[in-house]
Every structure is written in C-alpha cells, then in structure tokens.
Backbone as XML, in Angstrom:
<?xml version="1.0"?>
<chain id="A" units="angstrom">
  <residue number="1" name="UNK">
    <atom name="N" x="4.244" y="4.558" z="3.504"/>
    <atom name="CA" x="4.510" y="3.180" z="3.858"/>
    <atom name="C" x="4.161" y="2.259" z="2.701"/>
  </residue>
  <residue number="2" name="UNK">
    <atom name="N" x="2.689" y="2.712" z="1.802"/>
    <atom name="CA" x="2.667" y="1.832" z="0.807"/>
    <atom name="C" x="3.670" y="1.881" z="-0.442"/>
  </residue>
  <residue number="3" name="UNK">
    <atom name="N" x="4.514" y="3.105" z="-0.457"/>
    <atom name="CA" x="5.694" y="2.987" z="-1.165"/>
    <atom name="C" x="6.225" y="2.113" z="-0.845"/>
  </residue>
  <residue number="4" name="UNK">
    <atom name="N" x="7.063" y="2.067" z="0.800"/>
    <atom name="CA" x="7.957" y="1.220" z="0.972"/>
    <atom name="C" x="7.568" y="-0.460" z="0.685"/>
  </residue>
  <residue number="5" name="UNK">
    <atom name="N" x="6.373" y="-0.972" z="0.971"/>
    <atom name="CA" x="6.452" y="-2.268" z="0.455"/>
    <atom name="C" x="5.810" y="-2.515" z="-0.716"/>
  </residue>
  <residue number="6" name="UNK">
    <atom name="N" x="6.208" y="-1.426" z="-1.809"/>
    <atom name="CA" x="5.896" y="-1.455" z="-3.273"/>
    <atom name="C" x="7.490" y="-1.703" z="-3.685"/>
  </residue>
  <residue number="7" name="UNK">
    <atom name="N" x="7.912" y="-0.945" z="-3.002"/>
    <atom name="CA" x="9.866" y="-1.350" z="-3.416"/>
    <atom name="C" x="10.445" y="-2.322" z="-2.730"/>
  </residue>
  <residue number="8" name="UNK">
    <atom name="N" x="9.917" y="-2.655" z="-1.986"/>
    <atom name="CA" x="10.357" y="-3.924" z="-1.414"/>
    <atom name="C" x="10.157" y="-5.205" z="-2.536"/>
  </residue>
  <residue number="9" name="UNK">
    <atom name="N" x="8.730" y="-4.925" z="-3.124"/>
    <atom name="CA" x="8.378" y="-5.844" z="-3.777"/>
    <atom name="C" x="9.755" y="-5.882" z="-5.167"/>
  </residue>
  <residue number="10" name="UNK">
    <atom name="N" x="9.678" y="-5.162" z="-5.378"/>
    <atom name="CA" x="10.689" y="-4.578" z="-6.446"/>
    <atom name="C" x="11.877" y="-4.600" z="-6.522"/>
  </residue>
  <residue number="11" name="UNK">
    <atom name="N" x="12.489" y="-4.250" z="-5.301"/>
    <atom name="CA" x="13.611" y="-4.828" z="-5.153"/>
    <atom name="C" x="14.382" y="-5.972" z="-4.360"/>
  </residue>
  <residue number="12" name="UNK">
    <atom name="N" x="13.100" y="-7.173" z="-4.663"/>
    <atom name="CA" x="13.575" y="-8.724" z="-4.107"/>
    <atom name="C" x="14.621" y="-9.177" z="-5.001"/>
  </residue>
  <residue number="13" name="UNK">
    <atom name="N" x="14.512" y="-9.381" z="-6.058"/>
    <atom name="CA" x="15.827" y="-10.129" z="-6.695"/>
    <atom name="C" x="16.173" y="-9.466" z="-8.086"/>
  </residue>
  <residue number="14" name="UNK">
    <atom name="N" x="17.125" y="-9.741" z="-8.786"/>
    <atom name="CA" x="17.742" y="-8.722" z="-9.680"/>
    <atom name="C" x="16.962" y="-9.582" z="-10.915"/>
  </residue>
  <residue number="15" name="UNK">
    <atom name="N" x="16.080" y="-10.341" z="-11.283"/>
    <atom name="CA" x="15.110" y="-10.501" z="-12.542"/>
    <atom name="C" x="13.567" y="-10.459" z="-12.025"/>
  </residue>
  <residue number="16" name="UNK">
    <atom name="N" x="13.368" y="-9.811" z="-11.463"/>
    <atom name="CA" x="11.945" y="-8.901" z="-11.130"/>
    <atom name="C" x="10.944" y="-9.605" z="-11.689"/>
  </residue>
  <residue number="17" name="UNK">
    <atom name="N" x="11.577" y="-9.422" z="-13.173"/>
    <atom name="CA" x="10.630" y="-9.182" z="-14.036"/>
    <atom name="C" x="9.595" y="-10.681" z="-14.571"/>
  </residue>
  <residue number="18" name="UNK">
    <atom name="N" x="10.993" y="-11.530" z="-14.397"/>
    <atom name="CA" x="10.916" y="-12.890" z="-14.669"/>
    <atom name="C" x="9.647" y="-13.313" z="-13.225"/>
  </residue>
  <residue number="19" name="UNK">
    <atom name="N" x="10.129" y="-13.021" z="-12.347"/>
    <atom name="CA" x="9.656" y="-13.285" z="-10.555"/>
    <atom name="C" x="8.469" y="-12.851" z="-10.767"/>
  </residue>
  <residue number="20" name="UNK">
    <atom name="N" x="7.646" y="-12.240" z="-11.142"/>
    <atom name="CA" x="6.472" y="-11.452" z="-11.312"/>
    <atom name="C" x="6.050" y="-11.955" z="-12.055"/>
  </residue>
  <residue number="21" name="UNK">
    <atom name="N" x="6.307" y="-12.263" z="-13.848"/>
    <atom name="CA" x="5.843" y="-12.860" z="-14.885"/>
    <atom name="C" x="5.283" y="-14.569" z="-14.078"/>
  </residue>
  <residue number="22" name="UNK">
    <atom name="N" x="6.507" y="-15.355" z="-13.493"/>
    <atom name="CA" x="5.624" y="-16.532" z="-12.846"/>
    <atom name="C" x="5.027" y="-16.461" z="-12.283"/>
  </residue>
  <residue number="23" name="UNK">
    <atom name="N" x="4.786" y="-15.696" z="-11.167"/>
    <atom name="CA" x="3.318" y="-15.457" z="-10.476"/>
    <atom name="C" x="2.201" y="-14.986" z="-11.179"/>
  </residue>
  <residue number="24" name="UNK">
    <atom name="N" x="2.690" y="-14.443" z="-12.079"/>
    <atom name="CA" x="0.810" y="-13.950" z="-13.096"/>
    <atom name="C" x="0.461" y="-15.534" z="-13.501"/>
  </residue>
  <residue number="25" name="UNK">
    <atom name="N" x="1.389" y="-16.210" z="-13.790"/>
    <atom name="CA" x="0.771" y="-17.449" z="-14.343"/>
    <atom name="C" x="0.479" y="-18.346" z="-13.668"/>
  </residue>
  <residue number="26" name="UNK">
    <atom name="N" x="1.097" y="-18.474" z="-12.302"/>
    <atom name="CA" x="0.209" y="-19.026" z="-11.525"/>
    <atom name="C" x="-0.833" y="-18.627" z="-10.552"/>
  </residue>
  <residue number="27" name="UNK">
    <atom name="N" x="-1.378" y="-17.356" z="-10.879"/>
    <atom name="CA" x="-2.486" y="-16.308" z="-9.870"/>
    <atom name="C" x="-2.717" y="-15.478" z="-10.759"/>
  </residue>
  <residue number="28" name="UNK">
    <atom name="N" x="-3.070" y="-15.346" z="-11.789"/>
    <atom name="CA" x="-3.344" y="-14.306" z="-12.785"/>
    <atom name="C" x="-4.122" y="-13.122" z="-11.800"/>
  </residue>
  <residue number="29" name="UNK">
    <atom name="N" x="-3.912" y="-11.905" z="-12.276"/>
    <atom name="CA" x="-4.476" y="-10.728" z="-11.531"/>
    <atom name="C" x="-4.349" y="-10.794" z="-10.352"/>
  </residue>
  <residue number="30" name="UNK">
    <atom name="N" x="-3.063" y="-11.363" z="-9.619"/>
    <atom name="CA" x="-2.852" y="-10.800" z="-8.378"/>
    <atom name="C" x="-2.155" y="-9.821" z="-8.402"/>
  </residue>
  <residue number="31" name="UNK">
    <atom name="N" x="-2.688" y="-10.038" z="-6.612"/>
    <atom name="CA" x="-2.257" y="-8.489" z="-5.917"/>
    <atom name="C" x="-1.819" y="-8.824" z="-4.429"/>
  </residue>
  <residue number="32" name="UNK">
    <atom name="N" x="-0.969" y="-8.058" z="-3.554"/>
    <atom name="CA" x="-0.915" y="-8.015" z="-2.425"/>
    <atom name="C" x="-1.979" y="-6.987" z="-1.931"/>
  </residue>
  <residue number="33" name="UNK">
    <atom name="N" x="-2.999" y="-7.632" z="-0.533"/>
    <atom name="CA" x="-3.896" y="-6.737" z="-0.033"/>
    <atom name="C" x="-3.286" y="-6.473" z="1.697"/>
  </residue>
  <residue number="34" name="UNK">
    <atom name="N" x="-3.599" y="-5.511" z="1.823"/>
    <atom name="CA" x="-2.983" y="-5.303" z="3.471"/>
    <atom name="C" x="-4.058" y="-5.967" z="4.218"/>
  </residue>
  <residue number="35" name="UNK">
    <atom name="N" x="-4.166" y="-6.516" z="5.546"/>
    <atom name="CA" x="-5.316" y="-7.773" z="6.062"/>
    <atom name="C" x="-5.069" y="-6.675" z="7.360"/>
  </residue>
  <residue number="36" name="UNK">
    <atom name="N" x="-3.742" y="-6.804" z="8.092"/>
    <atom name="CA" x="-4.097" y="-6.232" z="9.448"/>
    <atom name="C" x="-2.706" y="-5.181" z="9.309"/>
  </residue>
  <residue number="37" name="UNK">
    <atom name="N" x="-2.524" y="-3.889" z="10.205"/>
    <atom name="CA" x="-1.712" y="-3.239" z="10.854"/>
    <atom name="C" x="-1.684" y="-2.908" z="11.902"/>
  </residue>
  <residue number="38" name="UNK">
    <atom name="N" x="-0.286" y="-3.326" z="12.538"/>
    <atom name="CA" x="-0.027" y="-2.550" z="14.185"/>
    <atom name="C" x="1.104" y="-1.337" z="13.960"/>
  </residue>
  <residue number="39" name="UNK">
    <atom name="N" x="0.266" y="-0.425" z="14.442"/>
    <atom name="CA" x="1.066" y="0.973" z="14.411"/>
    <atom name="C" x="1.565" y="1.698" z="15.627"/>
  </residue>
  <residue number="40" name="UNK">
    <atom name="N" x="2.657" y="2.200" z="15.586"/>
    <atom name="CA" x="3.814" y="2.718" z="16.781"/>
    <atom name="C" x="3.801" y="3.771" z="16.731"/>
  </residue>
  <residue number="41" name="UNK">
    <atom name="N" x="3.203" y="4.646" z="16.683"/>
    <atom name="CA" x="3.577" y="6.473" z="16.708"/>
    <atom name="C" x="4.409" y="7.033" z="17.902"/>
  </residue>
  <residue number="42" name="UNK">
    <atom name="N" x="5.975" y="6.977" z="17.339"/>
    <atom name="CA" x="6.910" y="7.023" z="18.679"/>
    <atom name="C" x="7.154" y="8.945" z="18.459"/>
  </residue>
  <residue number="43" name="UNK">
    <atom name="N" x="7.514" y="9.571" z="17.163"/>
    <atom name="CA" x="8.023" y="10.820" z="17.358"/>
    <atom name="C" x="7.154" y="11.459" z="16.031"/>
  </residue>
  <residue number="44" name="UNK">
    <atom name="N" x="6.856" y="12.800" z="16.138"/>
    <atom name="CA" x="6.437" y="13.838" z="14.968"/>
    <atom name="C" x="7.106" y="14.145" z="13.621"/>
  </residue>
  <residue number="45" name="UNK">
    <atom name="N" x="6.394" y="13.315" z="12.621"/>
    <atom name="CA" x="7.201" y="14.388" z="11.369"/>
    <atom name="C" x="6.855" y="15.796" z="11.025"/>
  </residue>
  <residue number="46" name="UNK">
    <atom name="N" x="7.423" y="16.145" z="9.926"/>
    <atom name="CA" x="7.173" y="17.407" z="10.434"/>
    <atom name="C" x="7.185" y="18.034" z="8.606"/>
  </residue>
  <residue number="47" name="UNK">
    <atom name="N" x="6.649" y="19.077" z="8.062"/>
    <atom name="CA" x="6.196" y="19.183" z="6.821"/>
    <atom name="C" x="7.581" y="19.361" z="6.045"/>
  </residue>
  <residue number="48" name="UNK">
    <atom name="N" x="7.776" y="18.738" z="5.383"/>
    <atom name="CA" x="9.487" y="19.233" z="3.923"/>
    <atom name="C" x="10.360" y="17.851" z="4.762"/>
  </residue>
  <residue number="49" name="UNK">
    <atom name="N" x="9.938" y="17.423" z="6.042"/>
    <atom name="CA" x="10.739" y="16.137" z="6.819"/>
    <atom name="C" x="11.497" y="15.421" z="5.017"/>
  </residue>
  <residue number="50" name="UNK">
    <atom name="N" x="12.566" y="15.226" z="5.070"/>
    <atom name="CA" x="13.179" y="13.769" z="4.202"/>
    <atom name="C" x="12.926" y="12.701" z="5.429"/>
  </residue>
  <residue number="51" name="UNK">
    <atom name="N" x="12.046" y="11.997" z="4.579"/>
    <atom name="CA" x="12.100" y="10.520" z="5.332"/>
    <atom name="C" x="12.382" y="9.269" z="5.019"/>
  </residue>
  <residue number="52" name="UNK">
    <atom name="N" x="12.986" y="7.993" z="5.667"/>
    <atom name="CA" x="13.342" y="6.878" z="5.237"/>
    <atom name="C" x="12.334" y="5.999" z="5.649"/>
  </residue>
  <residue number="53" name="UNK">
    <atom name="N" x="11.876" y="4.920" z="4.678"/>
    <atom name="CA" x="11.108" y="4.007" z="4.909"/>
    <atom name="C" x="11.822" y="2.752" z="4.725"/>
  </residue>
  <residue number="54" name="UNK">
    <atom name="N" x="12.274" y="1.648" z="5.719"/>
    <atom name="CA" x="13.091" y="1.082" z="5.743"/>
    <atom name="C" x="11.789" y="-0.347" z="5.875"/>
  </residue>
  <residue number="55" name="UNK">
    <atom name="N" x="12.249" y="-1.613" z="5.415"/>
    <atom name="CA" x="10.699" y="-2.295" z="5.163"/>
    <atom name="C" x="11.717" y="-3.892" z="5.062"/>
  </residue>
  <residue number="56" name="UNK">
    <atom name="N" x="11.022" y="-4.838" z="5.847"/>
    <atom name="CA" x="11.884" y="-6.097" z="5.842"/>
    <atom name="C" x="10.561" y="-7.245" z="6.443"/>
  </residue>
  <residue number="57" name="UNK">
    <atom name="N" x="11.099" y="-8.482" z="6.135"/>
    <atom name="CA" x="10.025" y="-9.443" z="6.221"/>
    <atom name="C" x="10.339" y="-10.119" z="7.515"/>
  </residue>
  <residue number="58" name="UNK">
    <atom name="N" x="9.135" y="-10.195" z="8.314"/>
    <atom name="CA" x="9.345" y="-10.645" z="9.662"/>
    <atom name="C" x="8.866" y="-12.178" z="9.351"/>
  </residue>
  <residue number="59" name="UNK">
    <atom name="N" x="7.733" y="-12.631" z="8.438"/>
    <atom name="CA" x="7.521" y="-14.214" z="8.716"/>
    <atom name="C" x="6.701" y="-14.076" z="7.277"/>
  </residue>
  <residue number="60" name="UNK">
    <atom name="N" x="6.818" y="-15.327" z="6.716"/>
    <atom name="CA" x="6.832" y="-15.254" z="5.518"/>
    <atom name="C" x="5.824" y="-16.921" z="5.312"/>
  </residue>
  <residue number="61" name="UNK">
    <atom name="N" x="4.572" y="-16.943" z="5.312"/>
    <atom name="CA" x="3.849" y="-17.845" z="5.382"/>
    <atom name="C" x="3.030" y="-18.725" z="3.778"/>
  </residue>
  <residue number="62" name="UNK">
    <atom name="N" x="2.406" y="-19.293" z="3.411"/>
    <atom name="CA" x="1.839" y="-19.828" z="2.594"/>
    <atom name="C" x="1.250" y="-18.859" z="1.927"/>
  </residue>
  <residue number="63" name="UNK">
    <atom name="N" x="-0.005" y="-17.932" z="2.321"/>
    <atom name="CA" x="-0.794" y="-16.973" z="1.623"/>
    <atom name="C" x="-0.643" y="-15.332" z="2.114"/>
  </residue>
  <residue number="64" name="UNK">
    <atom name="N" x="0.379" y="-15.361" z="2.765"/>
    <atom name="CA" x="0.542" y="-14.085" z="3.303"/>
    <atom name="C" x="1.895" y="-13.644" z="3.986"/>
  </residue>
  <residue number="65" name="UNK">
    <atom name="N" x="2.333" y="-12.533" z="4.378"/>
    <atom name="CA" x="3.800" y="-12.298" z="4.346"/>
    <atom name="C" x="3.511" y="-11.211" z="5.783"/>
  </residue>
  <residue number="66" name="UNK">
    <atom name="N" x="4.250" y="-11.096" z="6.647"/>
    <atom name="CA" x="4.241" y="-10.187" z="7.906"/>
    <atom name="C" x="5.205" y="-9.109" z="7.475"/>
  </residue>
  <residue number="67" name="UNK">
    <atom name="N" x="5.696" y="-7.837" z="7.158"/>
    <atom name="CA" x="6.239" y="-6.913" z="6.881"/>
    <atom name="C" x="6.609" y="-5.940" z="8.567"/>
  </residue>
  <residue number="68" name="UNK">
    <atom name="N" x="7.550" y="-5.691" z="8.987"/>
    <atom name="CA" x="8.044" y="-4.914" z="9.740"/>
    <atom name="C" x="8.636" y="-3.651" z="8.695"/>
  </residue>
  <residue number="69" name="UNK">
    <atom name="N" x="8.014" y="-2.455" z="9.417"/>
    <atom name="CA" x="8.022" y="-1.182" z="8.634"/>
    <atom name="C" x="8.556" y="-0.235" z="10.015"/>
  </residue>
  <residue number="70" name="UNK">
    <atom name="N" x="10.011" y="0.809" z="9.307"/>
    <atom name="CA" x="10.189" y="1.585" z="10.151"/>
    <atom name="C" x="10.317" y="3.173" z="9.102"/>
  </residue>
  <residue number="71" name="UNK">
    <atom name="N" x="9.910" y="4.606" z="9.870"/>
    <atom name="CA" x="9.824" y="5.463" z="9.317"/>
    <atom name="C" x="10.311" y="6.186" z="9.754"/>
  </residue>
  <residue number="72" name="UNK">
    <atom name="N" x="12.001" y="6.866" z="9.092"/>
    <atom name="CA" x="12.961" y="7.355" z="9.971"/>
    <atom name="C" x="12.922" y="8.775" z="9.404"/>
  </residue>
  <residue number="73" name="UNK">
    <atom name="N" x="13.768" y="9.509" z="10.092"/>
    <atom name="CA" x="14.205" y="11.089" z="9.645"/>
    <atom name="C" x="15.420" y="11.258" z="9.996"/>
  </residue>
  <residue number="74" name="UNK">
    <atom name="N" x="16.474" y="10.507" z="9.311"/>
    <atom name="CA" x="18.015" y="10.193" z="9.797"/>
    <atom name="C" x="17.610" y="9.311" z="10.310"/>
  </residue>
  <residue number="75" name="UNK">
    <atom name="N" x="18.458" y="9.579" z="11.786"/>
    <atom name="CA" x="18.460" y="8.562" z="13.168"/>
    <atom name="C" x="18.188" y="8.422" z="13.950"/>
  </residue>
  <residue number="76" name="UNK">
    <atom name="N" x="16.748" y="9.332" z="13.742"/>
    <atom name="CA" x="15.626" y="9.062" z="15.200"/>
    <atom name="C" x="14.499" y="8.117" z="14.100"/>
  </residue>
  <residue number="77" name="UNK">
    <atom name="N" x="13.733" y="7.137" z="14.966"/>
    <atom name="CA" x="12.749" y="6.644" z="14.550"/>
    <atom name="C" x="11.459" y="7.160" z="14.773"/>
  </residue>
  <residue number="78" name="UNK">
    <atom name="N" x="10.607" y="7.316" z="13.271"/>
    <atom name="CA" x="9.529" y="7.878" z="14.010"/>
    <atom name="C" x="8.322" y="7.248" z="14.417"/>
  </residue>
  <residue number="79" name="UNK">
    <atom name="N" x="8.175" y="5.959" z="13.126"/>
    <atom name="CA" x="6.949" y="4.925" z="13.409"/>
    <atom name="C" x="7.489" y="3.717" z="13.238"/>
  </residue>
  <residue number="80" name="UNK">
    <atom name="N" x="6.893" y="2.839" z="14.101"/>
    <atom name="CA" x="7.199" y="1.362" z="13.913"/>
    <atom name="C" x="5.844" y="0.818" z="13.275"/>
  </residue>
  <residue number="81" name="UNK">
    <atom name="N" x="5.921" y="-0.169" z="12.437"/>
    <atom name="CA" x="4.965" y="-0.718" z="12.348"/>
    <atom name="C" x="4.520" y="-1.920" z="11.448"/>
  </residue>
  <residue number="82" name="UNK">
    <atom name="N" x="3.786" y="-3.063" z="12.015"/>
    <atom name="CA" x="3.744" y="-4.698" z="11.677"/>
    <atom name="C" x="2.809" y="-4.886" z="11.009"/>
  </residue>
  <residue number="83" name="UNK">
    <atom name="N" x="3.101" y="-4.905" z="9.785"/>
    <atom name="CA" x="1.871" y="-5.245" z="8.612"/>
    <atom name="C" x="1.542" y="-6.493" z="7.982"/>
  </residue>
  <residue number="84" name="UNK">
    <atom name="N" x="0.820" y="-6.879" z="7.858"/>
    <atom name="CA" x="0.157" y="-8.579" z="7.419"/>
    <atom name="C" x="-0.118" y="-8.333" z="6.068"/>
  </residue>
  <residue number="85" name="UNK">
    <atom name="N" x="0.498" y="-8.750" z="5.589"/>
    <atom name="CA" x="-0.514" y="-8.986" z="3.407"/>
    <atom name="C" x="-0.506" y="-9.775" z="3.345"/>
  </residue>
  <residue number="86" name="UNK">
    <atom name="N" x="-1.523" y="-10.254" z="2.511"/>
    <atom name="CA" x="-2.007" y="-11.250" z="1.965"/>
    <atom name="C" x="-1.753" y="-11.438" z="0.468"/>
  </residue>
  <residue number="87" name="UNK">
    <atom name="N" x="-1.688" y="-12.793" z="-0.025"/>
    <atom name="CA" x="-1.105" y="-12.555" z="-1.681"/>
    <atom name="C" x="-2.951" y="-13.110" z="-2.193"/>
  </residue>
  <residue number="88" name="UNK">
    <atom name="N" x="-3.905" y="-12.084" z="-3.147"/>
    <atom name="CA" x="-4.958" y="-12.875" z="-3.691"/>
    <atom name="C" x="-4.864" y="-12.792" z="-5.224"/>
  </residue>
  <residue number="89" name="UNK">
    <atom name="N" x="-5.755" y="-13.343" z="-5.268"/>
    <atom name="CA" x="-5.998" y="-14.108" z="-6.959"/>
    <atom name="C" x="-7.620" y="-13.762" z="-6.999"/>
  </residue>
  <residue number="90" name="UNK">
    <atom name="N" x="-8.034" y="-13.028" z="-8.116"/>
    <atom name="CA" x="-9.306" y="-13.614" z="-8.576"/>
    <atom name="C" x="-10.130" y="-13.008" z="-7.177"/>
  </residue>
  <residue number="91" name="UNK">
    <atom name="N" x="-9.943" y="-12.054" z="-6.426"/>
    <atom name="CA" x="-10.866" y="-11.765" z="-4.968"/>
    <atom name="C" x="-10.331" y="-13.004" z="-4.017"/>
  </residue>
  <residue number="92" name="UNK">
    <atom name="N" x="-9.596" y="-13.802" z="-3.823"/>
    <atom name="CA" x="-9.598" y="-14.792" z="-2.918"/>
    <atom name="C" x="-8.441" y="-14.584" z="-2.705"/>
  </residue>
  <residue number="93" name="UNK">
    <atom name="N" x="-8.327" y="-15.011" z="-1.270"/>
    <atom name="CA" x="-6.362" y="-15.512" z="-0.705"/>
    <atom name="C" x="-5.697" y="-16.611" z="-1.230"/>
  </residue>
  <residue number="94" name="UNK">
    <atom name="N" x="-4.854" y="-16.642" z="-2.401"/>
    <atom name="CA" x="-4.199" y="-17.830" z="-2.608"/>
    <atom name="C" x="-2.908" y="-17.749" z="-1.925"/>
  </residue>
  <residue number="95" name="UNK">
    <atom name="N" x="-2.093" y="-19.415" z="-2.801"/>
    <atom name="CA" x="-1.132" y="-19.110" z="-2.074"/>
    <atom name="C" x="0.232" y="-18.718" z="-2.515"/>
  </residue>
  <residue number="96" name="UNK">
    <atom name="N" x="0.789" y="-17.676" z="-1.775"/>
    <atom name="CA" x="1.989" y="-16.828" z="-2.772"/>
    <atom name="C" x="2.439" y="-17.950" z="-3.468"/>
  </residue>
  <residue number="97" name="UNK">
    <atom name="N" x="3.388" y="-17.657" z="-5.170"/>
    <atom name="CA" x="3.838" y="-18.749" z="-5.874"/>
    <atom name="C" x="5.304" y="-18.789" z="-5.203"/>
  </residue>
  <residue number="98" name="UNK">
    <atom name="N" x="5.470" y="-20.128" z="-5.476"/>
    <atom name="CA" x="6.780" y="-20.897" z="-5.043"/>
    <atom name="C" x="7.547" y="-19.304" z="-5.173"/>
  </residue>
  <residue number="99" name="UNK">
    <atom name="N" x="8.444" y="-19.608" z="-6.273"/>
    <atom name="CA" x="9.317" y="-18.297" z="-6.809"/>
    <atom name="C" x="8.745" y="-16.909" z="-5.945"/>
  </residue>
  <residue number="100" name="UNK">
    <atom name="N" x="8.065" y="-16.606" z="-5.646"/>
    <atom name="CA" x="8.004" y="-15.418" z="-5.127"/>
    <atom name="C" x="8.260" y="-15.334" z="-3.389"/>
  </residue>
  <residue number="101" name="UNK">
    <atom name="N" x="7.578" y="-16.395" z="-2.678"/>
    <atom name="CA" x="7.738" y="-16.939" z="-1.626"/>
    <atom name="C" x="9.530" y="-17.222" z="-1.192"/>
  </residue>
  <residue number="102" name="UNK">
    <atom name="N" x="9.806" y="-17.604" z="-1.743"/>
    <atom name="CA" x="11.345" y="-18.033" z="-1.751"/>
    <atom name="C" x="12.082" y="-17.088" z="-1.518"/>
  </residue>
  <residue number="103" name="UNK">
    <atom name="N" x="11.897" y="-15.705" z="-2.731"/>
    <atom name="CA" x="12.720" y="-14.591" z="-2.406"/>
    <atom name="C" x="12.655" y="-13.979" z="-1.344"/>
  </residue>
  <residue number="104" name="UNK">
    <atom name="N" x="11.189" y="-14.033" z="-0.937"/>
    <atom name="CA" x="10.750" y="-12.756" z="0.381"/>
    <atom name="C" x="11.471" y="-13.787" z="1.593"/>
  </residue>
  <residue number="105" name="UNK">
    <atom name="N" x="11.615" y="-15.385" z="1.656"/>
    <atom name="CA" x="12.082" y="-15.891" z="2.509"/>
    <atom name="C" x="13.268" y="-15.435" z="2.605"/>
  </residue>
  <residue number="106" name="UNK">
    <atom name="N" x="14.371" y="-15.513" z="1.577"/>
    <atom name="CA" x="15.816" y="-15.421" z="1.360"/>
    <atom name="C" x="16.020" y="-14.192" z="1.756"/>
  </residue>
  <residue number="107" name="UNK">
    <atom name="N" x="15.039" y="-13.533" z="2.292"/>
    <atom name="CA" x="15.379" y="-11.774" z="2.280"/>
    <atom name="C" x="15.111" y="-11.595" z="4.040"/>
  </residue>
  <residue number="108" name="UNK">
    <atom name="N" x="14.371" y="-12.156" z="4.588"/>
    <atom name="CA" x="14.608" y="-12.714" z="6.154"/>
    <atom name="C" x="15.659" y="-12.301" z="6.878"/>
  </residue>
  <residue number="109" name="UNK">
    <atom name="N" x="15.433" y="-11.813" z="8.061"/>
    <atom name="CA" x="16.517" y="-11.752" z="8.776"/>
    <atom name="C" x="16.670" y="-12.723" z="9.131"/>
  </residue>
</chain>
C-alpha cells in the first residue's frame, strides 16, 4: 500500500519534478506521514498473488490529504482502505504547498 501512494505521489502531473522542487522550497525536508488508517480485510491473498493497488484522493485538506486505497487480484477486491497523511516540515504538520495541493485536488473524483 505504501507503494501505491508513493506512485500516486508520482504520478500527479507530467512535471513531477518541477511540483516537488516547489514544495522543498516552501517546506524544506518534507515528507508525507500516515496519521490514521481504516482497514477492510474483505478476501485472502495468497503467496506469487499479482496484485493491483489502485489509490485515489477522497478529500484533500490544508495539511493533510484522505487517500482511499483498494487491493485487487483482477476483479475481486481484496482490501479496502481510508488513509489520512499528513504533509510535515521540519517534525511539524504544515501546510501542503499551493502547487502540490492543487494537483491532488484536480485528481479528485
């Protein structure tokens, strides 16, 4: 799962690189930290399983972002699950930068 919202992060908009570079400068040494998870254990994976981690933004706030996470094997689902991050700076919760905030909004269902 922490793959999937490592590529999520990654694949918000097609200059990444630029999107990331402004947030170091306005939060130097941030990071996204996970704050809370609600977890769904609906079906069994199973060992060699190919699995899909499918990862989208449910609410997208000032210092923190709600992540809906699903963990498939084809087209049965196996876990659901509602993750809270937080964007910090420096050990503290700041607040995500403009530019970064924007994309994860635009990416909203």
């Amino acid at each position: 799962m922490e793959r999937g919202r490592t590529n999520y992060l990654r694949l918000l908009g097609a200059d990444q690189r630029a999107l990331f570079a402004e947030a170091e400068t306005e939060a130097p040494g941030f990071a996204f930290v996970v704050r809370a998870m609600k977890l769904e254990f609906l079906r069994p994976a199973h060992m060699d399983d190919l699995l899909d981690v499918v990862t989208r933004p449910l609410e997208v706030r000032g210092a923190s972002i709600t992540l809906h996470q699903e963990i498939r094997r084809g087209a049965i689902l196996l876990l659901e699950a509602d993750v809270k991050v937080a964007f910090v700076s420096g050990g503290r919760a700041r607040p995500i930068p403009k530019a970064l905030r924007v994309a994860m909004k635009a990416d909203q269902a």
